[in-house]
Structure formats: structure tokens, C-alpha cells
C-alpha positions as CSV (number, residue, x, y, z in Angstrom):
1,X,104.1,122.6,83.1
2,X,103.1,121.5,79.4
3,X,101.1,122.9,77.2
4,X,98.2,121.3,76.5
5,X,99.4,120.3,72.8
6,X,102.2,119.0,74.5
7,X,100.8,116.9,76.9
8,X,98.6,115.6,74.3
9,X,101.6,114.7,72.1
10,X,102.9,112.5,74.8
11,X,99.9,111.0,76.1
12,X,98.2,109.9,72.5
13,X,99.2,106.8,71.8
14,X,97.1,105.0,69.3
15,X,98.5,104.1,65.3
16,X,100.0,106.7,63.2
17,X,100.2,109.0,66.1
18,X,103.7,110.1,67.2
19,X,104.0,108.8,70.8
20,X,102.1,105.6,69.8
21,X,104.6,104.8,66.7
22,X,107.5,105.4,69.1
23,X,106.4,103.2,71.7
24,X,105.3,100.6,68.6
25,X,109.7,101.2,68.2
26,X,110.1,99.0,71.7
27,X,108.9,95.5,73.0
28,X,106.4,95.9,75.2
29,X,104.4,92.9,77.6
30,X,101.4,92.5,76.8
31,X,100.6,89.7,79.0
32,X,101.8,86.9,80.9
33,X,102.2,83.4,80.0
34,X,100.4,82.3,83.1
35,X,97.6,84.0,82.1
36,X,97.1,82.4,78.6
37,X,97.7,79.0,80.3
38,X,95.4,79.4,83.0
39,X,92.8,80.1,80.5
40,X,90.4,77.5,79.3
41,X,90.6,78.7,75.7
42,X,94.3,79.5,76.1
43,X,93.8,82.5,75.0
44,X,93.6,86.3,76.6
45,X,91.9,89.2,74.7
46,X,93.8,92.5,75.0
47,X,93.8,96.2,73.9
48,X,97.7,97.5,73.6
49,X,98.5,100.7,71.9
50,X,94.6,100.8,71.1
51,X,94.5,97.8,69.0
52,X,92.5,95.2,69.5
53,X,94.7,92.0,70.1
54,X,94.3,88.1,70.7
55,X,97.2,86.7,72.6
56,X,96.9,82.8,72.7
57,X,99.4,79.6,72.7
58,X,98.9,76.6,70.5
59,X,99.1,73.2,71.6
60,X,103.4,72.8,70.9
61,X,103.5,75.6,73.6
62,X,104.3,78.6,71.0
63,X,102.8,81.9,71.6
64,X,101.1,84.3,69.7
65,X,99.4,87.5,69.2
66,X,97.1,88.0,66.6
67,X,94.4,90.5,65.0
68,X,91.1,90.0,67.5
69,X,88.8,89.7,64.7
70,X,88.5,86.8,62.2
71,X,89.2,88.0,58.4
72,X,86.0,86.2,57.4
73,X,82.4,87.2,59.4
74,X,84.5,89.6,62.5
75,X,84.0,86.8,64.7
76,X,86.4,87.2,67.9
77,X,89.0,84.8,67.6
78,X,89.6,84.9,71.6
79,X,87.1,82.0,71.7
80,X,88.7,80.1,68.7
81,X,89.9,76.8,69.1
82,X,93.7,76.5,69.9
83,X,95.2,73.3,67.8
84,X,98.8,72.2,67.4
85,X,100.0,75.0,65.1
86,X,97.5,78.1,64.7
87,X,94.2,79.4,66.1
88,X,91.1,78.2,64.7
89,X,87.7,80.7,64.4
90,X,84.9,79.0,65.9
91,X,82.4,80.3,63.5
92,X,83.8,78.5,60.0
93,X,87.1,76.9,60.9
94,X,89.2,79.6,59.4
95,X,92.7,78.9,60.8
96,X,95.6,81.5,61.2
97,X,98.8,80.8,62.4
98,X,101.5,83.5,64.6
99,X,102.4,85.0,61.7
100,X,98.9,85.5,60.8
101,X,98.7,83.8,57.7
102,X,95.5,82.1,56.9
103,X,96.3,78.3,56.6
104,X,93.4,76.6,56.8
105,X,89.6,77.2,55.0
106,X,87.8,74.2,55.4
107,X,84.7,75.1,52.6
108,X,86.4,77.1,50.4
109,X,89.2,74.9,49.7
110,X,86.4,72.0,49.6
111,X,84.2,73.7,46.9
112,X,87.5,76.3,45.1
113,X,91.0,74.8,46.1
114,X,92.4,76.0,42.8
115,X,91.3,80.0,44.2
116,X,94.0,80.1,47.3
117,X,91.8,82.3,48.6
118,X,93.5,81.9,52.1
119,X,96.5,83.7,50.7
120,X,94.6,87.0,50.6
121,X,93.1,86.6,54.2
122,X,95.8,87.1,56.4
123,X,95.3,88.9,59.4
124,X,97.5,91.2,61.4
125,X,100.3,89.6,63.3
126,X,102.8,91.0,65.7
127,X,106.2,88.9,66.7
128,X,106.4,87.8,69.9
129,X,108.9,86.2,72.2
130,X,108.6,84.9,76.0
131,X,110.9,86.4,78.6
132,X,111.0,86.0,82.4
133,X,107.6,85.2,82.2
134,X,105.4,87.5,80.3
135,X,105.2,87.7,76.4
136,X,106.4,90.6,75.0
137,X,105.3,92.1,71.0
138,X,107.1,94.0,69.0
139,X,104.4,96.4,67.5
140,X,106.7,98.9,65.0
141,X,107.9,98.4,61.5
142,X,110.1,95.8,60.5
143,X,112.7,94.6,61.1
144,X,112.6,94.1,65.1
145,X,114.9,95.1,66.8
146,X,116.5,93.0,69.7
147,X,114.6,92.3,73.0
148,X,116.7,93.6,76.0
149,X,117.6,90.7,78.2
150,X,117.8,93.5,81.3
151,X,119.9,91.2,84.5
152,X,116.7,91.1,86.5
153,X,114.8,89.4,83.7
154,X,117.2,86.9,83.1
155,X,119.0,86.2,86.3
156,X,120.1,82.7,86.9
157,X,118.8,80.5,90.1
158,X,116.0,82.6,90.8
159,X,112.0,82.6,91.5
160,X,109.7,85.1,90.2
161,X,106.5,86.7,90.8
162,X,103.9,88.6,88.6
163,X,101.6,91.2,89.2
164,X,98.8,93.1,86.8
165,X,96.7,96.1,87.2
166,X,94.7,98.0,85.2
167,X,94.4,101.6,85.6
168,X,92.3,103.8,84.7
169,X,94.9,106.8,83.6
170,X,97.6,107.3,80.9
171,X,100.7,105.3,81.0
172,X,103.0,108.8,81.3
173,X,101.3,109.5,84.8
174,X,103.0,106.3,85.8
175,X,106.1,106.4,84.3
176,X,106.9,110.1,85.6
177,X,106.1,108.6,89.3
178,X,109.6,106.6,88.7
179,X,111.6,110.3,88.7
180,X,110.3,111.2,91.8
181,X,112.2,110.3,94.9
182,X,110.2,112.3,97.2
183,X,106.9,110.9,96.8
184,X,108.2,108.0,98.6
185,X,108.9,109.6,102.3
186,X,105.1,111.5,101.9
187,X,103.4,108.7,100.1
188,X,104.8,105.4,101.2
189,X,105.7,106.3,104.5
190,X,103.6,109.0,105.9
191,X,100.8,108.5,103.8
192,X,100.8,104.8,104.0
193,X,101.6,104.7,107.8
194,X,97.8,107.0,107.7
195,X,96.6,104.9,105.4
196,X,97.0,101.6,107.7
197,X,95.6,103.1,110.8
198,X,92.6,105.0,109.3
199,X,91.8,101.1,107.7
200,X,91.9,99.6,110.5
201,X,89.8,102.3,113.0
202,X,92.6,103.3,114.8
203,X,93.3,106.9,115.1
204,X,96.5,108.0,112.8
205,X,99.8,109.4,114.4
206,X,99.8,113.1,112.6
207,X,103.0,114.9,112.2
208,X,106.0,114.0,109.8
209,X,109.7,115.1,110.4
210,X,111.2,115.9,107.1
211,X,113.5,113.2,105.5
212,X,115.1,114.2,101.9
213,X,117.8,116.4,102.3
214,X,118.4,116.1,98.3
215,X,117.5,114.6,95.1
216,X,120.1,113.8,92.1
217,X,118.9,112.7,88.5
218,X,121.5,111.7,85.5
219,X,120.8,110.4,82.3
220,X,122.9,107.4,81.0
221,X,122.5,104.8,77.9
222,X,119.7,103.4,79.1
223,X,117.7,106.2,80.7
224,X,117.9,108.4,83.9
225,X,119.5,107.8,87.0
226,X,117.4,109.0,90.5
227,X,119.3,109.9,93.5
228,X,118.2,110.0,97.2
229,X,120.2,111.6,99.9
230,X,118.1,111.6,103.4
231,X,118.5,112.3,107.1
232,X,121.5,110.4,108.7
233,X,122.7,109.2,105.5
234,X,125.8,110.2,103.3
235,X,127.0,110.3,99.3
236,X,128.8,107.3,100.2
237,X,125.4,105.7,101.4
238,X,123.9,103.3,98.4
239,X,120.4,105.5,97.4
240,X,122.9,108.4,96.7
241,X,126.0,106.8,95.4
242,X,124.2,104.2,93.3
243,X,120.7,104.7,92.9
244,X,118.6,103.4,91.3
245,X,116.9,103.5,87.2
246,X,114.7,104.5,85.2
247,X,115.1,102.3,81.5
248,X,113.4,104.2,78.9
249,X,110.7,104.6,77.8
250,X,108.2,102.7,80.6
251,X,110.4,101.0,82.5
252,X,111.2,101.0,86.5
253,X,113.9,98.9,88.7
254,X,113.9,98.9,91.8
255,X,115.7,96.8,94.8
256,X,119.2,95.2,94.4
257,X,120.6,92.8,92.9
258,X,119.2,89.5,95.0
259,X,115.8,91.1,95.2
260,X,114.3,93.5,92.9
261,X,111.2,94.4,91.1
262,X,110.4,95.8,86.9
263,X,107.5,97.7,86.5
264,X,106.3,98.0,82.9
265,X,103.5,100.7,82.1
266,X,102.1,99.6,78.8
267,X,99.4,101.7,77.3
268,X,96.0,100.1,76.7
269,X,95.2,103.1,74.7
270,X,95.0,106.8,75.9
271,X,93.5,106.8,79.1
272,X,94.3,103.4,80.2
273,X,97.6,101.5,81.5
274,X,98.1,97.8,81.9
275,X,100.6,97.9,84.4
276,X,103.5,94.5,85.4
277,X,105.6,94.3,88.6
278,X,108.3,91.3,87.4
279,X,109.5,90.6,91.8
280,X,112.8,88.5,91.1
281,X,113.7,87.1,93.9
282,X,117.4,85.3,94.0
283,X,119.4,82.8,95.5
284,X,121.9,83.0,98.1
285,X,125.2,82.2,96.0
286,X,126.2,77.9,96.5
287,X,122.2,77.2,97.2
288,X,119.6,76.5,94.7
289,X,116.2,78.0,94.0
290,X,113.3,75.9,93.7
291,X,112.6,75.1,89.6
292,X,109.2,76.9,88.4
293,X,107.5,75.4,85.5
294,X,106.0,78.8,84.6
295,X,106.0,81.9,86.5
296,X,102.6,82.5,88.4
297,X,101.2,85.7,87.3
298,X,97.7,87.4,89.5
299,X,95.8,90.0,88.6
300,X,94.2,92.3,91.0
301,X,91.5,95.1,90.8
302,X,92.1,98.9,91.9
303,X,88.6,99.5,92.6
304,X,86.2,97.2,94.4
305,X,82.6,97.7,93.5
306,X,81.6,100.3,95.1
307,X,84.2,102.3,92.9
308,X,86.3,103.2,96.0
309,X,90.1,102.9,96.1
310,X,91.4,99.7,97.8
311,X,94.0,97.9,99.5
312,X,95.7,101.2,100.2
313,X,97.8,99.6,103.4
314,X,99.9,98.0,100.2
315,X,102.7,99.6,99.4
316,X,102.0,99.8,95.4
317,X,98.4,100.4,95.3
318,X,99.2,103.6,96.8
319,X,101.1,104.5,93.8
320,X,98.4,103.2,91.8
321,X,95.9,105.9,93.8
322,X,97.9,108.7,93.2
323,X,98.1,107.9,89.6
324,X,94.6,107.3,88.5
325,X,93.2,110.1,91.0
326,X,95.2,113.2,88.8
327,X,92.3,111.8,86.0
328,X,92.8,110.1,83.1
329,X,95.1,112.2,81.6
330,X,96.8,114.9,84.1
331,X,96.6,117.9,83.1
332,X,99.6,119.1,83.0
333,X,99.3,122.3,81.8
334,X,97.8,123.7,85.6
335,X,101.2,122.0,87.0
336,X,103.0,123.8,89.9
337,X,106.1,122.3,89.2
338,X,108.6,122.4,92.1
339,X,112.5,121.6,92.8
340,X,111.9,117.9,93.6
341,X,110.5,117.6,89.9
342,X,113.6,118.0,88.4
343,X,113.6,114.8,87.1
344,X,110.4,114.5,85.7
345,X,111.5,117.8,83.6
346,X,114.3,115.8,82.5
347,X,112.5,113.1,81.6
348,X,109.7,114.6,79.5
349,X,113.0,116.3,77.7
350,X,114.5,113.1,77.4
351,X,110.7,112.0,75.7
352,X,110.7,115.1,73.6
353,X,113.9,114.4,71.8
354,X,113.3,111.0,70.7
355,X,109.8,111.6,69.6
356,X,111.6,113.9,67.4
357,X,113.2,111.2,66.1
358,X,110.6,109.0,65.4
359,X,108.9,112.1,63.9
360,X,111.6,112.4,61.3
361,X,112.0,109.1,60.2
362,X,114.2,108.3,62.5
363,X,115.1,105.0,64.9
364,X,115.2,106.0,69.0
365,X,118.7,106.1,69.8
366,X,118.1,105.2,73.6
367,X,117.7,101.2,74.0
368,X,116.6,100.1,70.5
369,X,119.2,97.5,69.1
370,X,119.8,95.5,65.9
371,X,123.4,95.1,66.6
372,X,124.0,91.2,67.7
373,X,126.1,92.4,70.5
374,X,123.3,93.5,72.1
375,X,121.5,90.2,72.4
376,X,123.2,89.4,75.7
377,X,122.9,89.7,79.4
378,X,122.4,93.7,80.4
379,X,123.7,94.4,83.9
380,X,122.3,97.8,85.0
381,X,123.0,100.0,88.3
382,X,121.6,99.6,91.4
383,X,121.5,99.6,94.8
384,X,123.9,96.7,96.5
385,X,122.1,96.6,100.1
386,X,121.6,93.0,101.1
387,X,118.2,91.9,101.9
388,X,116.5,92.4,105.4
389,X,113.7,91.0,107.6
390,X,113.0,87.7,107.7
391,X,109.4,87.6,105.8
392,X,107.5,87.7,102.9
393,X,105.1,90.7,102.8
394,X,103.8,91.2,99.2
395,X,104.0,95.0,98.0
396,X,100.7,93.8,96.3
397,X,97.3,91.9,97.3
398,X,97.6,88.6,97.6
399,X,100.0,86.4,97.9
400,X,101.8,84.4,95.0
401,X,100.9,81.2,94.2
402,X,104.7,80.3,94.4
403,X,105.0,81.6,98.1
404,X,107.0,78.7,99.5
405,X,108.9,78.4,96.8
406,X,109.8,82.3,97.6
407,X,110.5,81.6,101.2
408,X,112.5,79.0,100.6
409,X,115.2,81.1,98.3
410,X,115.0,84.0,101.4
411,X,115.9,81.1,103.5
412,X,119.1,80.5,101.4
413,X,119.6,84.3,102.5
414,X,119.2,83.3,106.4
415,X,120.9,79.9,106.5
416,X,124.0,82.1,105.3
417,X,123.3,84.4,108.6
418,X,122.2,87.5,106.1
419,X,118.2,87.8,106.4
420,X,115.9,88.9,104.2
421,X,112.9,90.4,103.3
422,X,110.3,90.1,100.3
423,X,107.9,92.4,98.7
């Protein structure tokens, strides 16, 4: 358990307090490019870290993320008007550019150009780069440090797939999820195998013979390690021997190396989460995967609107259930904390100490880089099985718009007589 000053400490993440500034130390998505080009202003309003952001891209395909409010009359500058080089408030044609600088002010440099006003109307600004897809920020004091280019983010010959949820509970309820191997045999396949039948009127199968025989958790440079040793399998097998990690501070992989999924949990404020699943799907090695011009990014809703819990047949939206349903912040001080919560102890350790950090003026020593021999290609642990089945089931509604281009690199898989499976 925590104590409830604790588990506020952790779960408080807005400016100037402590878990806010050392999340602000990390890039974080905030969005995906998809999402700002499928927008008819180009443009997509956000909340991140309980700030009140404009993410946009001007016309020469740059993006950027910007204060939401215009320095001159508040106007929002989600519905301003995108142009070569900045973003343009709709209200009086004050222009801003990426790094927030006002550049343009079509009256006052009319009636007063000898004032340059503009260069005290600057609005906040936050560096940004574009990576596998989504646009990450970089929220914390200068100077940034390097974005991790993690091997599933920047894998060669590959398709990918993105998927966004909002939820409706603290970004730490998600993130402890990732040090819990159990959850999945009770969860996953119990609960979802109930789940499914109940859905679709057909009376569940009760009774569940016990899988996990053990769980193992290690810490390493860049996070924790979980372990998984169940019935009929051995240390040698790949959940115990390799596992698979947890990348501090809000980051899950998952899969292998030719098919895996990142999950980011990126706080919209306290008590909400705007959670990405990055699906990377790769290339059989001496075939090609189909080019994308931009990876195709959905959103889906939790909730439908009757306020009840939905798609829960799909393996991730249980996850997402089990998430929001402990409230919007757990509370972790009435926790009955058990033997297969090791790692979550470890992790809210792991949390503790580099809040500490942060808290004494400190840089996060865990994955926060400004040494140029970090900006390069990260390979990380995880599990070698080769892919299996022979179709694409999404592990989230929908379908991506990219689908066949998906099949077509788990058919490089087949044609090699090793088949695979998506999702």
C-alpha cells in the first residue's frame, strides 16, 4: 500500500508539482501526425500535463505545439489558419510560429511598426519532433535532452499501426498494469474468454486451472524487466529467459522483434490518460514492406453512450476496464498487496528515487540523455518467438486503415513457411 500523501505525490502531475516536472524531464506523444493531417484545420487541441496545448502543422509539413490561447484577445488558436510557416489567430491575424514567437501583427505593425510590439507577445512553445508516427514534446527545462529512438520505433522495412484512448483514470494505474504478469492468465484469458461468451448470449464455460507457476522482475538501464514462468513451460522457455520490458517512466513493449506493440500512458492531467499502442509490424528478412506515406492513426471510445464499458471481447479494452473501473485515482492506500505485486512495489521504488531527484535539482538518471551517443538505434530485450496464426485480429476496435498493407508483410512471414499472426 501507499499512503495517501504518497499516492498523491505520484499521481499529481500538473506544473511545478513534483511528478508533473519529472515527467515534463521526458518526451512524451502527444499526438499523432495522422491526426493533425486528417484535420480540416490541421490542427488538434490537447490537454498534456494539464496544459492547454495546440498541436498543428504548417503548410511545409513542420509540426508544432503551441500555447492554446492567442496572446492578444484568448482566442483559441486550434481554429487559426495554418500558412506556410506559423499559425495564424483567426480573430486579428496574429501569427506565431513553432517556437512561439509572434511574427506577424497585421494592425499594429500597420498603425506602430517602429513599437515591435510582436516581440513581447510570444506565446509558450514546446519543441517537438516526429517519430514512428506520432509527435512527441519535450515539456521540461532546457536544454532537451535526446529523444530515444527505442528499435521498435525505428525499425527498418516495416508497417505500423496507431491506436488512442482516452481514459478516464491516472496515467500510474496504467503504467503499474505493465508489472503485472498475472493479470494476464485471469484477465485476458479467463476473463476475456467470459467476456466473449456473456457478449454474445452464450452461457460462459466457468472454472480456470491455475497457469503461473512464478513471476520474476529485474531492473536494468532502461527500467524493469517482467518474468513469466507458467504450466508446461521452463527457464529456458522465452517469457522466463527473456521477458519482456518495462521503459521508464510510461512506457510498455510487448511482442518480439517482427511484431511488437509500445504503449505510452501520457497524462492529460490528474485523472485522465491519453493512452498510444505504436503495433510495428515487420518484414520477413529479403522481402519488402509496402511504403506508407504516414502512419494511420484511429481513435476509439471506452464508453459508448450509455456510459457502459465496451468492446470488452478486445484484448486491450480489457485492460482499459480494469484501469478506469479502480476510479480515477486508485486508492492505494486500502491496497491488499500480494506476492504477484512484487513488481509494482519495485516500480513505485524505482518512481520514488527519481522523483527524488527531480526534487533536488537533479536530472533522472534512468533514460534521460544529452550525450550524442545516445542519438542512435536502441535495441532492447524481448521475447524472440516467431510469429503465429495466419490472420490479422486487431487487439483494438476497428481495423487499420492500412490493413492490407499489414497482411501483406505477415504474408512475407508465410511465403517463408513461418506464419504469423497480428494484433
Amino acid at each position: 500500500m501507499l499512503s495517501i500523501e504518497d499516492n498523491k505525490l505520484l499521481t499529481e502531475v500538473g506544473p511545478g508539482t513534483p511528478m508533473g516536472d519529472l515527467l515534463r524531464r521526458y518526451w512524451q506523444p502527444v499526438c499523432a501526425l495522422d491526426e493533425i493531417l486528417q484535420s480540416p484545420f490541421r490542427t488538434k487541441e490537447l490537454t498534456i500535463l494539464g496544459e492547454d496545448l495546440v498541436a498543428f502543422c504548417d503548410r511545409s509539413g513542420r509540426p508544432g505545439l503551441v500555447a492554446r490561447n492567442c496572446a492578444h484577445r484568448r482566442a483559441s488558436l486550434a481554429y487559426g489558419i495554418v500558412e506556410e510557416d506559423g499559425l495564424r489567430c483567426v480573430y486579428h491575424g496574429w501569427k506565431f510560429n513553432q517556437e512561439g514567437v509572434c511574427v506577424d501583427q497585421p494592425f499594429e505593425e500597420t498603425t506602430h511598426p517602429e513599437d515591435n510590439y510582436a516581440a513581447k507577445c510570444a506565446i509558450l512553445a514546446y519543441p517537438v519532433q516526429e517519430l514512428a508516427g506520432l509527435v512527441w514534446a519535450y515539456m521540461g527545462p532546457a536544454p532537451a535532452p535526446i529523444l530515444p529512438r527505442w528499435m521498435p520505433l525505428v525499425s527498418d522495412n516495416s508497417v505500423r499501426d496507431i491506436g488512442i484512448i482516452e481514459l478516464p483514470c491516472s496515467w500510474l494505474q496504467c503504467q503499474e498494469n505493465t508489472l503485472d504478469p498475472v493479470h494476464t492468465e485471469w484477465l485476458h484469458n479467463y476473463g476475456g474468454s467470459y467476456f466473449r461468451s456473456v457478449l454474445n448470449g452464450e452461457e460462459p464455460t466457468l472454472g480456470h486451472e491455475r497457469q503461473h507457476l512464478k513471476v520474476g522482475f529485474d531492473t536494468f538501464e532502461y527500467g524493469m524487466i517482467k518474468r513469466r514462468l507458467t504450466v508446461g513451460m521452463t527457464e529456458e522457455d522465452e517469457a522466463w529467459r527473456h521477458g519482456h520490458p518495462m521503459l521508464f517512466p510510461n512506457i510498455l513493449l510487448s511482442g518480439n522483434p517482427y511484431q511488437n506493440q509500445m504503449q505510452f500512458r501520457v497524462p492529460i492531467d490528474n485523472t485522465r490518460t491519453r493512452h498510444f499502442t505504436v503495433h510495428t509490424f515487420r518484414a520477413a528478412e529479403g522481402t519488402d514492406a509496402p511504403v506508407q506515406d504516414v502512419v494511420p492513426a484511429r481513435e476509439f471510445a471506452l464508453q459508448n453512450e450509455k456510459g457502459e464499458y465496451q468492446n470488452l471481447g478486445v484484448f486491450f479494452m480489457q485492460d482499459y476496464l480494469v484501469w478506469a473501473n479502480q476510479g480515477h485515482i486508485a486508492k492505494r492506500n486500502l491496497e491488499k498487496l500480494g506476492e504477484s505485486d512484487r513488481g509494482v512495489i519495485m516500480f513505485r521504488k524505482q518512481l520514488m528515487e527519481q522523483l527524488q531527484l527531480v526534487i533536488n535539482g537533479k536530472e533522472p538518471t534512468i533514460n534521460v540523455w544529452h550525450d550524442a551517443a545516445m542519438d542512435r538505434d536502441i535495441e532492447l530485450p524481448i521475447e524472440h518467438i516467431r510469429p503465429r496464426g495466419s490472420r490479422y485480429v486487431p487487439t483494438e476496435p476497428g481495423y487499420s486503415r492500412d490493413k492490407e498493407k499489414i497482411e501483406a508483410v505477415m504474408a512475407t512471414w508465410q511465403s517463408l513457411g513461418q506464419p504469423v499472426t497480428a494484433g
